[in-house]
C-alpha positions, 0 to 999 in steps of 0.5 A, spaced: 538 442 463 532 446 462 531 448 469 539 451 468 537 455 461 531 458 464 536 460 470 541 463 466 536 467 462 533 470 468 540 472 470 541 475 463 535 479 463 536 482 471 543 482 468 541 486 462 536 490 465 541 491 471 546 494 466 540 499 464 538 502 470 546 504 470 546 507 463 540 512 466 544 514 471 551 516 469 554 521 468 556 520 461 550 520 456 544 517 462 537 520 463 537 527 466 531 524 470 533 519 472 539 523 475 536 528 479 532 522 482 534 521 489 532 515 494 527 520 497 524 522 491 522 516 488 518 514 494 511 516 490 514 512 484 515 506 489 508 506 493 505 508 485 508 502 482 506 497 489 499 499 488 499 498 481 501 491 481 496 489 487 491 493 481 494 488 476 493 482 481 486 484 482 484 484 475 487 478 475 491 480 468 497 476 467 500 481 462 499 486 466 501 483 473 508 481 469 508 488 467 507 492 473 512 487 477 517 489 472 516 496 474 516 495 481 523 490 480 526 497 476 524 501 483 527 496 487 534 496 482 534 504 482 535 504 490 539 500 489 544 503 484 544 509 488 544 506 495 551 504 491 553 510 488 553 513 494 557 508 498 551 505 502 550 499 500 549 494 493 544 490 490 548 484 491 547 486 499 540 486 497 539 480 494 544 476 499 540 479 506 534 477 504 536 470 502 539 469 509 532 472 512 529 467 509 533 461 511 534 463 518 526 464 518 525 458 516 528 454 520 523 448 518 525 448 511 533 449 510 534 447 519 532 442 524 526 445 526 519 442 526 513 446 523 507 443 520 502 448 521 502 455 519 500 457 525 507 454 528 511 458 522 508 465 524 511 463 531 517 461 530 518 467 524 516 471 530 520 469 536 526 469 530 525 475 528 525 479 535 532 475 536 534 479 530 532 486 532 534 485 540 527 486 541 523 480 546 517 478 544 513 481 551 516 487 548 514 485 540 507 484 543 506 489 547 500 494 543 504 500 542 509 496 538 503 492 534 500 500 532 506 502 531 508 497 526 502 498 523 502 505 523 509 504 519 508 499 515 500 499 512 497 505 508 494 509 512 486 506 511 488 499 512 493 501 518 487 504 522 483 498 521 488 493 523 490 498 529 482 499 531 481 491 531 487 491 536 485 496 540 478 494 541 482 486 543 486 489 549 479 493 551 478 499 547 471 498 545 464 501 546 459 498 548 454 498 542 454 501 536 450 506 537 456 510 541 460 508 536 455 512 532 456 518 538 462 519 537 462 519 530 456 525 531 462 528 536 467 528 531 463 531 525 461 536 531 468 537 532 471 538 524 466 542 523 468 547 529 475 546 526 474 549 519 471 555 522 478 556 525 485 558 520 489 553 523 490 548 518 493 542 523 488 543 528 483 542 522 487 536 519 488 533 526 480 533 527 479 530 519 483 524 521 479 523 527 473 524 523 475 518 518 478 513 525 471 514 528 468 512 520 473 506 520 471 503 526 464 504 524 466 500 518 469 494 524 462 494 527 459 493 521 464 487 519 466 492 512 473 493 510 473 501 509 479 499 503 475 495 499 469 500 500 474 506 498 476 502 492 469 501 489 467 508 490 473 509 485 472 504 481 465 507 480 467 513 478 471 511 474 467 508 470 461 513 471 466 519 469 468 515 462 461 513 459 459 520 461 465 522 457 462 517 451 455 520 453 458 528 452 458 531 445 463 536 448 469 536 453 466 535 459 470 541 462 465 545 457 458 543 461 455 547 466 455 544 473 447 542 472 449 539 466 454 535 469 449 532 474 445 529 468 450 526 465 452 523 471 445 520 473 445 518 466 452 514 466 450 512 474 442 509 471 446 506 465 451 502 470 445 500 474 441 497 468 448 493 466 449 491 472 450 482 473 
């Protein structure tokens, strides 16, 4: 009897904050944002609520992680209420399509298949999967498929780590770190050259090289470029608020060089208390 309580109340919240989304959006008394919103302009908000939820996990804040999945259910219930306005598809169909994914990929659970290791599972979601979308698992191997999906799928850090390790599996490796460290020189060259010139796509295309060349340095180095990324963030800004705490003033109003000794005050502060 609980267990049907606690599903029927979980029915009612998802039927309740269901109702809600659809109140934002109609057309007699809803949320003027909320109506000018279009699949395509919500994918910033998507990807924003996505990476707050895998904040929140890091912290390991429980409140926060139920309120950043919260935000991220809404962004899903919000696609879905305008896929159904305009005809495409409903929540229902959501729900219902990945239910059936879920059972037809675990044939070992709710089907006659044998699975024991993780391993087996991944084989068999993979074999099932390319049935699914017509594709054969040589196809589905095949390295330019895997760098697509990564390509697609990932951000755009991690894709290029996943899609370097891949690379140098099928043979695209240097020999030694130091040609790693060769072409990283090369590519730096290169962007240099590029900024002289006013083509912004040429610059951008050898910037992005540039920032491959430093991931597969990271590779070499067995160091997530990600997670290196994000502690850089992290001390910034932990290094921006103490110097806010250390300011008399806005920090707008300080000249360049006073900034400076702010920001070596907080980093020293930071190295003094660091456990």
């Amino acid at each position: 009897m609980a267990a049907t309580q606690t599903t029927d109340a979980i029915l009612t919240a998802l039927h309740h904050l269901i109702g809600v989304v659809a109140q934002l959006r109609s057309p007699e008394g809803g949320c003027p944002w909320d109506l000018e919103q279009t699949p395509q302009t919500l994918i910033p908000y998507v990807i924003e609520e996505a990476y707050e939820v895998v904040h929140a996990l890091r912290q390991d804040d429980q409140q926060a992680i139920a309120e950043e999945l919260g935000d991220l259910l809404l962004q899903v219930i919000l696609q879905a209420q305008i896929a159904q306005e305009y005809g495409h598809f409903s929540l229902q169909e959501v729900a219902e399509g990945i239910s059936q994914k879920l059972i037809r990929r675990h044939p070992h659970v709710f089907g006659e298949a044998i699975a024991t290791t993780t391993a087996e599972v991944r084989q068999n979601w993979d074999a099932i999967k390319a049935q699914e979308k017509g594709e054969s698992l040589h196809s589905k191997n095949q390295l330019s498929q895997k760098l697509e999906r990564y390509n697609s799928t990932l951000p755009p850090l991690m894709a290029s780590l996943k899609m370097s390790e891949k690379a140098a599996v099928a043979g695209f490796e240097w020999e030694n770190i130091t040609e790693v460290w060769d072409k990283f020189t090369e590519e730096l060259t290169e962007f240099k050259e590029a900024l002289g010139s006013d083509n912004k796509a040429h610059q951008e295309a050898e910037l992005g090289d540039l920032l491959f060349t430093v991931v597969n340095l990271a590779r070499w180095y067995d160091l997530d470029p990600s997670a290196a990324l994000y502690g850089t963030n992290q001390r910034m800004v932990q290094r921006i608020t103490l110097m806010e705490n250390f300011a008399e003033k806005s920090l707008s109003d300080y000249s360049l060089s006073e900034l400076e000794t702010l920001w070596q005050q907080a980093k020293s502060h930071l190295q003094q208390h660091k456990t």
